[in-house]
C-alpha positions in Angstrom: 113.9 56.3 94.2 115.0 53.0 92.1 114.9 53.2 88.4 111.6 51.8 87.4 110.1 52.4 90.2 106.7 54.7 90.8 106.3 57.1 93.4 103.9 56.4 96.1 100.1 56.7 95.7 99.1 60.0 96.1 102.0 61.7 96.2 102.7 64.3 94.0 104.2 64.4 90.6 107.9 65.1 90.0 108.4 68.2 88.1 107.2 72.0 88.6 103.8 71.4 90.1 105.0 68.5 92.4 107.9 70.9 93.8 105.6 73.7 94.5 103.5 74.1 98.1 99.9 73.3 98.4 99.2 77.4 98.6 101.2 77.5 95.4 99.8 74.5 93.5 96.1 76.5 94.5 97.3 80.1 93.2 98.2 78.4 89.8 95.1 76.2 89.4 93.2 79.2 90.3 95.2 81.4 87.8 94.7 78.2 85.1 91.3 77.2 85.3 88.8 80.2 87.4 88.2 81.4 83.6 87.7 77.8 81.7 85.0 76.9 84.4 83.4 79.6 84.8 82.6 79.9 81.0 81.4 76.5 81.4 79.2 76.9 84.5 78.1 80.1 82.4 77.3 78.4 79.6 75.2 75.9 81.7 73.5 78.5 84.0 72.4 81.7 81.6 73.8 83.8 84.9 77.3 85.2 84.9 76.5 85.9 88.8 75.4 82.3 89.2 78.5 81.0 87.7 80.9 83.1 89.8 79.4 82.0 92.9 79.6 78.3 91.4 83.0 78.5 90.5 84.1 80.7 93.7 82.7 78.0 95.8 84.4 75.6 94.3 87.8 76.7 94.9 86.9 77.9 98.4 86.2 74.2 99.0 89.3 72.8 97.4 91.4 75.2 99.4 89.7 73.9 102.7 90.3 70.6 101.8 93.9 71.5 101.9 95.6 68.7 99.6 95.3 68.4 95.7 93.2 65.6 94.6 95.0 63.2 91.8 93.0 65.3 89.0 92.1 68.8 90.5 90.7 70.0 87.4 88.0 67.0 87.2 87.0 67.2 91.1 86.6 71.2 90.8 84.2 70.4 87.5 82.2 68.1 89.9 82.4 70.4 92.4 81.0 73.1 90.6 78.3 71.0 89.1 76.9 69.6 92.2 76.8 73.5 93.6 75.5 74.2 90.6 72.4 71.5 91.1 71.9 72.7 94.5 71.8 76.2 93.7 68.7 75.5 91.1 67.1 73.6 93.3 66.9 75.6 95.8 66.1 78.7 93.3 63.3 76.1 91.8 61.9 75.3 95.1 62.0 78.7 96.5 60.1 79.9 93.0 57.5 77.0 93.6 57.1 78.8 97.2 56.6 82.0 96.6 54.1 81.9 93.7 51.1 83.7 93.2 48.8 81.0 94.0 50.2 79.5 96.7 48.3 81.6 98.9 45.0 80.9 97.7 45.6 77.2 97.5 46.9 77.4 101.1 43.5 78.8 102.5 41.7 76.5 100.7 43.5 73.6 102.1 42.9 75.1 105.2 39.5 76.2 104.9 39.0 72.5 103.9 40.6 70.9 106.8 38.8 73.2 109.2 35.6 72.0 108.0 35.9 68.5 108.3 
């Protein structure tokens, strides 16, 4: 490459991460940053269980992807955050379902609709 000139979009840095394989970039992300976000989707969550899952997902889904994105750390975050979100939505909606109540207020809807 010409002095001056900038590597191609997307391709990866010069230097010890840009040399490495994709499989080798992953294994020192992994090493780097399972800890960091993990505290962090702790931190957000109150469940160390919840946040392993988070975090575990996230990688699992960076691996399939195959390629590093141009900030890895800042798409894992996002990552994590959105399966974060889904994860207390579906524990929220799932809590909403399986209440007490819901029984009762079933039968009366029904009891209700039979009448009519």
């Amino acid at each position: 490459m010409a002095a001056g000139a900038r590597p191609p979009v997307g391709a990866a840095p010069p230097g010890p991460i840009g040399d490495l394989s994709f499989t080798d970039q992953f294994v020192q992300l992994f090493n780097g940053n399972f800890h960091r976000l993990w505290r962090v989707m702790d931190r957000l969550s109150g469940e160390p269980e919840l946040a392993a899952d988070v975090v575990q997902e996230a990688f699992i889904k960076l691996y399939q992807r195959g390629s590093m994105p141009d900030a890895p750390e800042s798409w894992l975050i996002t990552v994590a955050m959105n399966r974060f979100r889904n994860a207390r939505t579906s524990q929220t909606r799932r809590l909403r379902l399986l209440t007490p109540d819901r029984p009762k207020a079933i039968a009366i809807g029904t009891s209700r609709s039979s009448s009519s």
